[in-house]
Structure formats: structure tokens, C-alpha cells
TORNU-83894 format. One record per atom (N, C-alpha, C, CB): x, y, z. Coordinates in steps of 0.1 Angstrom, whole numbers, plus 5000, padded with zeros to 4 digits. Glycine has a CB too. Layout:
BEGIN
XYZ...
# end
This chain:
BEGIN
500849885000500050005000500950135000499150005012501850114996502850234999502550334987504650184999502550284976502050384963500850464970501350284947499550434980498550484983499050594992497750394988499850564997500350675011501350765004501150585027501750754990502550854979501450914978503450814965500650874971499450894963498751024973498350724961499251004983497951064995498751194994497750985014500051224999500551334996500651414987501251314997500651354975500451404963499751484958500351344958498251394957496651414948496051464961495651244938496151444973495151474984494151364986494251594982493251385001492351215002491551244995491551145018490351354989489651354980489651264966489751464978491051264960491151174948491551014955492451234935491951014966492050904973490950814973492350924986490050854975489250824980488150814963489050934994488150854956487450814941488450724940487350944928489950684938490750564932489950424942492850604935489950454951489250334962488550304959488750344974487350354952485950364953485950304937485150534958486650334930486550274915487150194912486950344905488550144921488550004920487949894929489549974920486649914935486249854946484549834931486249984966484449924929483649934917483449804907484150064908485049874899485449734888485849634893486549744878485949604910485849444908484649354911486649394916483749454914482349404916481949394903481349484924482149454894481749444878482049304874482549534868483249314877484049214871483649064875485449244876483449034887482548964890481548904887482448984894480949024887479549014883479448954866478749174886480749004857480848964843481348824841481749054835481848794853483148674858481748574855484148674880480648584864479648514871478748494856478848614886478648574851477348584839478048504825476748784834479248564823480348484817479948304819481948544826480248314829480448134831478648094830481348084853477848184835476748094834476248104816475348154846476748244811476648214793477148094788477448324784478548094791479348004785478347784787481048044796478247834802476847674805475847684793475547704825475447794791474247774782472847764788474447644774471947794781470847774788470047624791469947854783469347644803469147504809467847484800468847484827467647364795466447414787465447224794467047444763464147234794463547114803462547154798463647104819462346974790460946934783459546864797461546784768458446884796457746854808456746814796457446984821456146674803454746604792453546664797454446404792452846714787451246734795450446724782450946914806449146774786447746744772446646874772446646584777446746894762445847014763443946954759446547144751443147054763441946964757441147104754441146834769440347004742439747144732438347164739439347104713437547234735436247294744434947164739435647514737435447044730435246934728435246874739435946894719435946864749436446774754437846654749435446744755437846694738439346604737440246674738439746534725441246564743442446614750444046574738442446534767444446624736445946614727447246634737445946744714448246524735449746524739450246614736450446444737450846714746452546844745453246844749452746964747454446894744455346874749455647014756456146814739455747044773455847174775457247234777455147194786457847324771459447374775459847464779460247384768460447464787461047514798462147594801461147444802463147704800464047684802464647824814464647654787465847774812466647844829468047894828467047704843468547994830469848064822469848194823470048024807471348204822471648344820471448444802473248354826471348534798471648614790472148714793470948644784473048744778474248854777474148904766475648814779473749004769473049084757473849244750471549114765474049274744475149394739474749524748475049434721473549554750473149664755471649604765473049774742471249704777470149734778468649774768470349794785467549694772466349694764466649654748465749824765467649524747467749474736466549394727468849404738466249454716465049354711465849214707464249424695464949134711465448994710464048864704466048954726464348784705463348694701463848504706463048734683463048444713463148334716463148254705462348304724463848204703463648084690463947924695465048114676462747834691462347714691462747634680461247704692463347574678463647474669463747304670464647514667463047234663463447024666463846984655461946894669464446874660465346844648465146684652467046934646465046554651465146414648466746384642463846374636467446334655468146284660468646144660467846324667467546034664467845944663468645864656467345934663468945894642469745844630470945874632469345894616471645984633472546004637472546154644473345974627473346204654473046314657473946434650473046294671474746384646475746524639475046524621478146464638473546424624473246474609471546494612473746334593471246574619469646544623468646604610469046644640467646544607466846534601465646634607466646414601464946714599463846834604462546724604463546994590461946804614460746764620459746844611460546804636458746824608457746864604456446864615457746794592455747004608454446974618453547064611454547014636452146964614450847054610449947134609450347044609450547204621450147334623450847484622449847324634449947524613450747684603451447754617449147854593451147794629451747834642452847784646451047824652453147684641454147614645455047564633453647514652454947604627455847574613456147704607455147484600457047704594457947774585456747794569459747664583457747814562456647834551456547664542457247984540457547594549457847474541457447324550459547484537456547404563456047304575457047234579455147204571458247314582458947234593459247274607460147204588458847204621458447314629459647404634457747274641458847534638459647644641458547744651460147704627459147784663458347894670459648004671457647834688458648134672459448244671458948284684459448354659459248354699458448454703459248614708457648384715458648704698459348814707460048844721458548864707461048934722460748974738461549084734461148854752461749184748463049264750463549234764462649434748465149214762465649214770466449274777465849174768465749324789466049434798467249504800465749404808468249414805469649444808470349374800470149404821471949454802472949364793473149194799474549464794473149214813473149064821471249034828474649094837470948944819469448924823469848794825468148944813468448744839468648604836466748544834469748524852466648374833465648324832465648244842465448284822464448214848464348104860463248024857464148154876463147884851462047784847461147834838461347744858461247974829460548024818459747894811461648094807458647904810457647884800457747924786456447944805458147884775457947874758456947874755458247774751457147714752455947694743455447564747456147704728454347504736453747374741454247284725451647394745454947214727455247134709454047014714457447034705453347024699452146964696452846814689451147074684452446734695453246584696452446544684453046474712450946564693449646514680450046534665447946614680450446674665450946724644452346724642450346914638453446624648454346604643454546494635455146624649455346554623455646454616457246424613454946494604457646324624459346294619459346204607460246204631461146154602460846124588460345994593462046124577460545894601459945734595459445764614461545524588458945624608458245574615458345494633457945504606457745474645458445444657459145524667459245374653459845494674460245544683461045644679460645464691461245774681462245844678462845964691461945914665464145984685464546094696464746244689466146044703463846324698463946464692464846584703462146524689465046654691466346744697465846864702467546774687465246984709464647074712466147184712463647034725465747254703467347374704466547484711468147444687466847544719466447674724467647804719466247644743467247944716468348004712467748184710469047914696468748224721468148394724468848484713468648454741468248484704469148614692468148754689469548534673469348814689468948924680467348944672470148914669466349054669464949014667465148974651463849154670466049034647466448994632467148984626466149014626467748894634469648844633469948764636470648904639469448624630469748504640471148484641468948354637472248544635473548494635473748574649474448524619473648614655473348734668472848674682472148864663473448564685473048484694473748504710473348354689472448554714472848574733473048484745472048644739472248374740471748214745472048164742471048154744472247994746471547924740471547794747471747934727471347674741470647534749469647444741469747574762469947334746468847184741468947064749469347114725468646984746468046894754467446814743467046964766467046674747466046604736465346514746466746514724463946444737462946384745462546284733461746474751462246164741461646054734460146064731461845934741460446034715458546074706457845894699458846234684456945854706456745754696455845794688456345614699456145804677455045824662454545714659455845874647453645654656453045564653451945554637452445554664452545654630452145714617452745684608452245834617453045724595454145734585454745824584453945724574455845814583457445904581457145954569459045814579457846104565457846134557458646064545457946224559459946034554460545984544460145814535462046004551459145784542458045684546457245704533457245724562456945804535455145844526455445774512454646064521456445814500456245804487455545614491458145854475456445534495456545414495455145344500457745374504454845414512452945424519452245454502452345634534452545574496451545574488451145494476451645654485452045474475452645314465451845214466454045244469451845164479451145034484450245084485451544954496449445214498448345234493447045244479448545284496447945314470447445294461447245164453447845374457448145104459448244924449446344884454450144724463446144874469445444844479444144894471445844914493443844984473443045054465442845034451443345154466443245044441443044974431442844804431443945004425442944694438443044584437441544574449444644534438440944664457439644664457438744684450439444714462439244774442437944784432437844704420437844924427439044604417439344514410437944404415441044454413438544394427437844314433435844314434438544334446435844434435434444504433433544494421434644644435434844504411434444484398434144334394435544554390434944274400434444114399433343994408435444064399432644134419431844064427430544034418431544144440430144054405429344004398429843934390428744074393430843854389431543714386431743764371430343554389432143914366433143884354433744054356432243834336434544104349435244234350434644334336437044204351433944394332433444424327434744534323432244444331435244624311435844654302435844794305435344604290434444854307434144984317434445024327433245014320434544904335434744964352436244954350434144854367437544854342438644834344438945014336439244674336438545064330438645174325438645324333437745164317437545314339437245394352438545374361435845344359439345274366440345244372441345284368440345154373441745284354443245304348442445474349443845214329441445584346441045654344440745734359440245614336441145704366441145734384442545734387440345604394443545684378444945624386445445734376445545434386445245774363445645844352446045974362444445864338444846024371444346134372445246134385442846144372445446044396446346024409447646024410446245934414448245964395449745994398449946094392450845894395449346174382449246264373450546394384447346304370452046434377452846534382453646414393451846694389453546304392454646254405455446094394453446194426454146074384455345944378454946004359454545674384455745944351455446044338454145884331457446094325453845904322452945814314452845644314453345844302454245634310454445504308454445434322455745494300455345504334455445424346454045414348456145494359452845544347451445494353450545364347450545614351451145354335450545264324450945114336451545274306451845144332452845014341452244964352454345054347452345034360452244994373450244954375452945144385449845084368448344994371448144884365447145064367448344834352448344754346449344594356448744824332450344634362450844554366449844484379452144604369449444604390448444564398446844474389448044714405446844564384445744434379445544324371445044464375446744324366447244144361447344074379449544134349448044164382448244064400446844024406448944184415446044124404444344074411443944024407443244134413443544014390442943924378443343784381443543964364444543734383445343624386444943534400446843694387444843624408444043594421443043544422443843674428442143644415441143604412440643474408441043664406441343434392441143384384441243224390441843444373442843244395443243094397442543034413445043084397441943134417440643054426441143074442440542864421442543164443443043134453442143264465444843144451441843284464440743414465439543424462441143514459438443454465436943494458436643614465435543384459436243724457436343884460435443874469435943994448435143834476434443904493435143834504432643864498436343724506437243734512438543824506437343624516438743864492439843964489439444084494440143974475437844124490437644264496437544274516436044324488437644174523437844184539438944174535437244104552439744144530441744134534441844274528443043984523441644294520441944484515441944594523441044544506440144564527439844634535440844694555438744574535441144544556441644524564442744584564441544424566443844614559444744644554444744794554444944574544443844824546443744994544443345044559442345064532442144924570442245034579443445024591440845054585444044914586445444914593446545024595446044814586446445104584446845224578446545344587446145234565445445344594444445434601444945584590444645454622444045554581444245694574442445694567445845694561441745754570440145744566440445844557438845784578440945914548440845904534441445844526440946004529442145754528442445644518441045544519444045564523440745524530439445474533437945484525439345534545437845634523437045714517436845724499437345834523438545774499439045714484438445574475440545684487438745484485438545334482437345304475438445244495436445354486435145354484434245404474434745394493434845564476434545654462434545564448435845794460436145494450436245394432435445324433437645294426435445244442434445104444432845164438434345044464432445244442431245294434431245344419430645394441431845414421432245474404432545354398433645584402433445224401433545074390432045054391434744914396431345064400430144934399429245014393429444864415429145164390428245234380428845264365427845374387429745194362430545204350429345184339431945074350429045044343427844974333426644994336427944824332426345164342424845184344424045094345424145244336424544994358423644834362424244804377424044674348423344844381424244784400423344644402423744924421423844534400423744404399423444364418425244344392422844254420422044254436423544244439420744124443424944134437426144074441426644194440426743954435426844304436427644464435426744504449427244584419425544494447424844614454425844564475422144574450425744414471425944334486427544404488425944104485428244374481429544364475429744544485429744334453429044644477429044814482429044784496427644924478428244754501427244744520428244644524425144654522428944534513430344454526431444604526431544244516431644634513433044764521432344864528434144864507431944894528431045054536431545014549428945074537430944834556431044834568432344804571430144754574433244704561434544654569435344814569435544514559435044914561435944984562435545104573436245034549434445074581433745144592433345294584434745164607432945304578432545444569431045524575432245394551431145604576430045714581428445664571430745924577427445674575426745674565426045774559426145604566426645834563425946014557427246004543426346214574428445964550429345964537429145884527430545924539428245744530428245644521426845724512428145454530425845794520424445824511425145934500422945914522426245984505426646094496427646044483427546214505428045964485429045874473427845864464429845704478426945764471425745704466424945784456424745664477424645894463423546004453424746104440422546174468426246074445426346174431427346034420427546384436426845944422427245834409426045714408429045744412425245694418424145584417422645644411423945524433422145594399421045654402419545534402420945774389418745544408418045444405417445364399417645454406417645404386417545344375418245194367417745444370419545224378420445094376420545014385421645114374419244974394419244924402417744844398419545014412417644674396417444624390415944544400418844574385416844524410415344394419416444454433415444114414415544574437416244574452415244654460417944654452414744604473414044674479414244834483413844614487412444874488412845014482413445044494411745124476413245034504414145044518415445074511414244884529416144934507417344954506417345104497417944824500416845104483416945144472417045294473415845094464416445334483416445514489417345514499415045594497418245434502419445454514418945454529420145594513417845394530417245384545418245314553415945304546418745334564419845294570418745154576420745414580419645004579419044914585419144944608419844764577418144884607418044904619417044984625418944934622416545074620415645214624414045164629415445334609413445244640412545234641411745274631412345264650410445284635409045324626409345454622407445314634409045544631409545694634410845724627409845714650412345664633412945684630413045704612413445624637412345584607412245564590411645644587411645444583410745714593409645834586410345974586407945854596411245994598412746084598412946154590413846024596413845984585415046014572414446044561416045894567413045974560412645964545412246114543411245864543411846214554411046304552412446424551409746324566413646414555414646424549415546434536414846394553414946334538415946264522415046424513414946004512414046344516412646434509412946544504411446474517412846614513414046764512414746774511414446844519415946684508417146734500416946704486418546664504416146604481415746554466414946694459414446404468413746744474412846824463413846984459410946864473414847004466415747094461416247084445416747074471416346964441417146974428416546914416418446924431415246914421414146884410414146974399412846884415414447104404414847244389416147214388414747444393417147154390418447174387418847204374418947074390419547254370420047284353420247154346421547374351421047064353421446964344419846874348423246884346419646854337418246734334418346584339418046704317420146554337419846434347420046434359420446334344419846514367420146534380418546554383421346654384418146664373416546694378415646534371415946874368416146454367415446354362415646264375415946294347416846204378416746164393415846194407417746224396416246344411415446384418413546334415415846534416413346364406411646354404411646194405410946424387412146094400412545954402412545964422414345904391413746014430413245984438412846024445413545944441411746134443411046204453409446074448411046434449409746024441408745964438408545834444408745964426409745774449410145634454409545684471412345594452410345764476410345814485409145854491410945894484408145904487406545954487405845804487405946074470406345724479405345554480405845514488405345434469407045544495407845444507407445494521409645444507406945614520406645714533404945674535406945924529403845674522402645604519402345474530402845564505403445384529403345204528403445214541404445104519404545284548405245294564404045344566406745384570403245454568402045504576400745464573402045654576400445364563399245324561399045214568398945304549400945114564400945034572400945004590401545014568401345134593401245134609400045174613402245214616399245264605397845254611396745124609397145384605397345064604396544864602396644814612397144724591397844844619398844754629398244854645401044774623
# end
């Protein structure tokens, strides 16, 4: 301390006494930079927590909630900044992760791969966080690339509001996702087979009246023209449908199969898939083949009502397939119950319902522009009026 007691003689205790005070100053700084330093350098703690949110439905969906804990060091006071969320699928290798995708526009980029942004400003040059709340990652709408168990990477990262190379943060962590879906990198190959599946039902459909008529195989290559149309060029589509239906024809033919155990193995399969518009799809062809030859045959008509049910289909969906490719007219020896889409099962009441329904949606398009639509309509507003007759004449006998 001897420089201090020069010092004193010198400058006087007045500047003594500021040199004290300013290095008593900068080592508390220093410290304090020492301290924020080392907890930057740690990174931020970042902690995934499972929970479920539930809609005003009542259903409830899996999230993922995050969390995180840490210091920031920021260039100045009241720095604009912004939280950035990022996942990335890990499991394959980790120095090469794969992007996550997800189905909700809030949570994705312009190319659906997820991403959250959230504003903030950050107060001081040394701020910190203690167990911060993010965000909620929607487990339900992610899409990793394949399929199963996977490990996802959660990056957390405090930059600049529009500067991500301007990083004040940062931190990750990962958590185990089972997907039980298809992978993207999954899908082309899903669609493939799916579509095999699908076509080789309505193969099947087409032959529940014990021959394949020339029209419906047409409608098929003419459905498939239109589905790969922009993903395979001409000839592959030629190919491949044509290949599937030498494969079903063959099945068919050589006896190892008869199309109402091929159509429960199809079926079975597609809803194996759990995807209800491939489901829907199916169905859609399966009607369009069996109205090819403006003749729904009673073994078609059975053949429709076996896929409707193995593929568990709505029946508001199945009346709607029904009314814009079936018209009554090709419908040969079938009761009229069946014949106006009366669902089986219904009480007395219940049948007088739908019919008085139906009724009203029919008598709407009796003016329609196109004539065979308005020819329909008058056909079954006419079915409909004798079927509503027979139920209430008949229950007043009874």
C-alpha cells in the first residue's frame, strides 16, 4: 500500500478516496461479468415436461411443455430479441439430424417444418431466466421422417429480433416421441402400396358379379391416370396399374381368393393404415367401378354394404358417394328400403325421419339445370312419397 500513502500526499484524500471507490467498483463488475460469463458459457438449461391440452370438445391432445433456465448476455440494455424454438430428429445419427415437420401453420415455416418464434425485449445487458415457460410442441401434428420410436432434439436460442446469426443464448436437450404414423421419408413408399390396395379393391368389386366388365377396368386406369398425374410420367402409370391388375385378375382367376374374402383382406389392410381418406377414396372407386355399366347388379349392390361396413365408413358419407354416381335406375330387383338409402335398423319413426329428409334434400334439385340430376330427383322424390305412403298406412292397420 505504499503507492497509496505517495498517492495521498500527492493528489490529496479527495482523489483517494474516488481511486478506492473505482476499484472497489470494477471488481464488483468484474465479477458480476466473471459470474454471467460462466453461466453464458453453461448455456441455457432448457426442460421438456409431458402434459395434454383439451379442446372445448372435450378431447384432449399430447404436448410437449418447455421450459428453460439461464443466464443472457446481451450487447446493451432493452435489447430487442426473440426466443427461437427449433426440433430436429436425432435418432439416425446426431451430427446429421433430420427436420421435423408439423401440421400446424403456428408452428411451422413456410415449408412445414416446425419452428416457434416469440418476441421479447431484453432488459439488461446481464438478464437471467428461471424455469421460463415457451411453448407447448404439439406431439399430435408432428411429423418425423419414419416411423416408431424416435429421439427429438429441442434447440432453444436467444438472438437478436432479426439476426439469428446474433446469438445471446442458448441450449437443448432431447425427448423421446413414439410416432405411430408414416414418416415422411416413409410416405412416397405408403403411397405406392396404398394405392396398389386400393386399386386391387375395386378390381375386386368389379368382379363381385362374377366377370370384370371392360368399363369399370377403365374407370380404374381413368382414376389412377388422374392420381399419379405430376409424380410418375405416362408410361410408369401405364405400368404399374396395369401390373396391379394382372396381380388381382390372377388371384382372382386361379381361385386362390373369391372377391368377398379379397375385399375383407383389403379392407383390412387399408384400415390398418388408420388413414380414413384412403378409406373414403376406396370407396368413392368401388362405386364409380360398379356404376361403370349403368347396372348395380344385387352381388355389387351386397359387395357396396360388405366395404361400407369393413371399412367402418359414416353413412351420411356412404348416402353421399351413393347420390352423386348411383341413380335408380340401375338398380334392377332391390327393395325400396334398401333402394332410397334407408339405413337398417331404424324404428317406425325413425324411417319416417329420414325419409321426410331425404325428401327435402331430393325436392331441392328437381329444377336443377342439368336434366339428369333433375330426372333423378323427380324418380326419387317419387320412390320416397310411396315408401313414406306404405310405412304410415301400414302402421295405422297395425
Amino acid at each position: 500500500m505504499e503507492w497509496l500513502f505517495i498517492a495521498a500526499i500527492l493528489l490529496g484524500p479527495a482523489i483517494i478516496r474516488w481511486i478506492i471507490n473505482s476499484f472497489q467498483e470494477n471488481s464488483v463488475e468484474q465479477q458480476i461479468r466473471s459470474h454471467v460469463r460462466e453461466a453464458t458459457e453453461k448455456g441455457l438449461t432448457v426442460r421438456c415436461k409431458r402434459d395434454t391440452i383439451e379442446t372445448d370438445d372435450g378431447t384432449s391432445y399430447p404436448i410437449v411443455r418447455v421450459h428453460v433456465s439461464g443466464a443472457i448476455l446481451a450487447p446493451r440494455d432493452n435489447q430487442p430479441g426473440a426466443f427461437r424454438v427449433r426440433l430436429s430428429d436425432i435418432t439416425d445419427a446426431a451430427d446429421e439430424p433430420s427436420p421435423v415437420f408439423c401440421s400446424i401453420s403456428d408452428c411451422s415455416d413456410e415449408d412445414g417444418i416446425y419452428e416457434v418464434d416469440e418476441k421479447l425485449e431484453i432488459p439488461y445487458r446481464m438478464s437471467a431466466v428461471d424455469d421460463m415457460g415457451l411453448t407447448g410442441i404439439p406431439l399430435f401434428a408432428l411429423v418425423p421422417p419414419h416411423k416408431g420410436r424416435r429421439t427429438l432434439q429441442v434447440i432453444v436460442a436467444v438472438t437478436a429480433e432479426g439476426d439469428l446469426e446474433q446469438v445471446f443464448a442458448f441450449g437443448k436437450t432431447t425427448f423421446a416421441h413414439d410416432f405411430d404414423c408414416v414418416g415422411y421419408l416413409e410416405m412416397r413408399d405408403h403411397t405406392m402400396e396404398q394405392e396398389r390396395r386400393v386399386a386391387m379393391l375395386a378390381l375386386a368389386m368389379s368382379a363381385a358379379d362374377g366377370h370384370v366388365d371392360r368399363r369399370e377396368t377403365t374407370v380404374i386406369r381413368r382414376f389412377f391416370s388422374k392420381t399419379l398425374a405430376g409424380r410418375t410420367d405416362e408410361d410408369e402409370r401405364k405400368n404399374r396399374v396395369s401390373e396391379i391388375m394382372r396381380e388381382t385378375l390372377q388371384a382372382i382367376k386361379s381361385g386362390d381368393k373369391n372377391p368377398d374374402s379379397m375385399i375383407r383382406s383389403l379392407c383390412s389392410e387399408i384400415l390398418d393404415t388408420d388413414d380414413p381418406r384412403v378409406a373414403q377414396t376406396a370407396y368413392d372407386l368401388c362405386v364409380q367401378v360398379v356404376a361403370a355399366d349403368d347396372t348395380v347388379e344385387e352381388e355389387e349392390h351386397d359387395a357396396l354394404r360388405l366395404v361400407a361396413s369393413e371399412l367402418g365408413l359414416p353413412e351420411g358419407f356412404v348416402r353421399e358417394v351413393h347420390d352423386r354416381n348411383l341413380r335408380l335406375a340401375m338398380f334392377d330387383d332391390a327393395e325400396e328400403e334398401s333402394l332410397v338409402g334407408v339405413p337398417a335398423g331404424l324404428s317406425h319413426e325413425e324411417k319416417l325421419e329420414f325419409l321426410n329428409s331425404e325428401y327435402r334434400k331430393w325436392r331441392t334439385r328437381v329444377t336443377h339445370s342439368d336434366a339428369n340430376v333433375a330426372a333423378e330427383a323427380s324418380l326419387r322424390l317419387e320412390r320416397i312419397t310411396k315408401l313414406r305412403r306404405e310405412l304410415t298406412d301400414g302402421h295405422k292397420q297395425v
